[in-house]
C-alpha positions in Angstrom: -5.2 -13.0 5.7 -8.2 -15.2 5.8 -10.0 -13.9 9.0 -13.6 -13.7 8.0 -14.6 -17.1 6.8 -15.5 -17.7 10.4 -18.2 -14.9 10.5 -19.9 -16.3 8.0 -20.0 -19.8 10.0 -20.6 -18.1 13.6 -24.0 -16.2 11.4 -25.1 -19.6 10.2 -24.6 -21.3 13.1 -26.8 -18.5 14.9 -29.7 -18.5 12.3 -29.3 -22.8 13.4 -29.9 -21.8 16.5 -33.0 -19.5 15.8 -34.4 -21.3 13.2 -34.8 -24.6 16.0 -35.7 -22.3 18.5 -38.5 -21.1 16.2 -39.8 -23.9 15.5 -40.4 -25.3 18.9 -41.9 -22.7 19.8 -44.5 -23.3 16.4 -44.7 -26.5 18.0 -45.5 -25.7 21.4 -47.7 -22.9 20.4 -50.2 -25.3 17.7 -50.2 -28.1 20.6 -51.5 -25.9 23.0 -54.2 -24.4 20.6 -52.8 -20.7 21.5 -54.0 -17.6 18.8 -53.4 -17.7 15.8 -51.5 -14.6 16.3 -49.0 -16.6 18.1 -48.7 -19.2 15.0 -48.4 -16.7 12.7 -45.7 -14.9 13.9 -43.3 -17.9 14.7 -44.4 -19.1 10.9 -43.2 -15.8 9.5 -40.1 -16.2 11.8 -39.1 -19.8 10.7 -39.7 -18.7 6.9 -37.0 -16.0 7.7 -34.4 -17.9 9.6 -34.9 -20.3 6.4 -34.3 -18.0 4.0 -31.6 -16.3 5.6 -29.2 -19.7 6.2 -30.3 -20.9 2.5 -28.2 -17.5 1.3 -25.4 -17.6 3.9 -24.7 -21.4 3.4 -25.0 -20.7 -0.3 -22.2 -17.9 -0.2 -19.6 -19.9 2.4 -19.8 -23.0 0.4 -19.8 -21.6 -3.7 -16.1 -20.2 -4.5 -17.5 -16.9 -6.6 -16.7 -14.1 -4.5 -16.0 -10.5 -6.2 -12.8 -9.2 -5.7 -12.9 -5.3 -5.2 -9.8 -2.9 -4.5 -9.5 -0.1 -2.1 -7.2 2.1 -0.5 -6.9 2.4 3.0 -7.9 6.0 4.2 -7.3 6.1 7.7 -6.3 3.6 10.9 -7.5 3.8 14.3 -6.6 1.5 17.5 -7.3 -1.9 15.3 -9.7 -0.6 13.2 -9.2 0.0 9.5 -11.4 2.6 7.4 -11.3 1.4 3.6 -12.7 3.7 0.8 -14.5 1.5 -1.5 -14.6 2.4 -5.4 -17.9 3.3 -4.6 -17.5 5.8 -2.9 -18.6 4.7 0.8 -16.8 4.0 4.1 -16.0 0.2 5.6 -14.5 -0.1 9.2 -12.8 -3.3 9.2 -11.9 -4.8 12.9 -8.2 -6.8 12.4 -6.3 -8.7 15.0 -3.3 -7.0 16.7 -1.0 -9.0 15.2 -1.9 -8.6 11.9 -2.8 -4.6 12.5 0.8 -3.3 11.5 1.0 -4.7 8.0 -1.8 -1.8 7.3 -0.5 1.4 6.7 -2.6 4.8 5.3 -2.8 5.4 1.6 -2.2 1.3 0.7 -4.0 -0.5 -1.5 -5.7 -3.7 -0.4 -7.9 -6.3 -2.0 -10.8 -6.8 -0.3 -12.7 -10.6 -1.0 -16.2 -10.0 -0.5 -19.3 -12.6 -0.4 -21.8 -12.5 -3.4 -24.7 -12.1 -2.1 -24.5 -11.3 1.5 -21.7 -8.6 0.7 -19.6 -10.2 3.6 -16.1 -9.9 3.8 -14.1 -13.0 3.5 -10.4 -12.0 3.4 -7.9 -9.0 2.9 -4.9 -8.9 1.0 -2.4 -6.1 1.0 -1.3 -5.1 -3.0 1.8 -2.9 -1.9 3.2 -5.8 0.0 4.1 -7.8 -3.4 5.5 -4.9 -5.2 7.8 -3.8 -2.0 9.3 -7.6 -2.0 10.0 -7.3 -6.1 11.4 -4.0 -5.5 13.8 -5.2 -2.7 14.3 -8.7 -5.1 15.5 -5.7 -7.6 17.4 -3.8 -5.6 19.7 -7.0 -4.5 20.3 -7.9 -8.4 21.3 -4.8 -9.3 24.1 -4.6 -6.0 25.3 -7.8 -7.2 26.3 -6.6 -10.5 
C-alpha cells in the first residue's frame, strides 16, 4: 500500500508555494526601502523554505528509505496505533478501504523517509505467511 508518497509531494509543493511567496515579498519589501527588520525576516524565511524543500526533494527522489517493523497495538475508526521498536507511539490515518486488512497484534513493515522520518508505505507481514499457510493447507488435502 503505497499511500504516502503523495505527502511528501503535497509538503514540497507547499514549501513551493512559501518559498515564492517569500520572496516577493523580499522583493517588494527592498524596493520600497521598508526596515531592515522587514528584510531580514523574509531573508531568514526564504533560507528556511530552501532548506526545507532541498531535504524533502532529496528524500522523494533517492530510493534509500529504512525499513523498520512494528506491531500494531491498537485500531480506532481509521486510525492505526503502531509500536515502533523504539519504544514510541505512531497514529497512522488509512483509507477505509484499505482499513480492514489491519488487525491488532499484526506485524507491519513500515517504509519510512531518511531524513525527514516520513512515512512512505505500509506493508502487512502476516498477510504473506496466511497465503503460504492456506497454499499448505491445499497440498496437503490433495494428497
Amino acid at each position: 500500500m503505497k499511500l504516502y508518497e503523495r505527502s511528501l509531494k503535497s509538503q514540497i509543493a507547499a514549501v513551493g508555494v512559501f518559498f515564492f511567496l517569500s520572496l516577493i515579498q523580499l522583493i517588494i519589501n527592498i524596493g520600497t526601502h521598508r526596515p531592515v527588520g522587514f528584510v531580514v525576516t523574509f531573508s531568514v524565511c526564504l533560507g528556511v523554505f530552501l532548506i526545507l524543500a532541498v531535504i524533502i526533494s532529496i528524500d522523494l527522489f533517492q530510493n534509500d528509505a529504512e525499513k523498520i517493523r512494528a506491531n500494531v497495538e491498537f485500531i480506532e475508526e481509521f486510525r492505526i496505533h503502531i509500536r515502533k521498536p523504539n519504544g514510541k507511539l505512531m497514529k497512522v490515518r488509512v483509507k477505509a478501504t484499505e482499513y480492514e486488512q489491519f488487525h491488532v497484534a499484526q506485524t507491519v513493515e513500515l517504509l519510512v523517509a531518511k531524513r525527514t522520518r516520513a512515512l512512505l508505505s505500509i506493508h502487512s507481514l502476516d498477510d504473506g505467511l496466511t497465503n503460504s499457510c492456506q497454499g499448505d493447507i491445499i497440498k496437503t488435502e490433495d494428497l
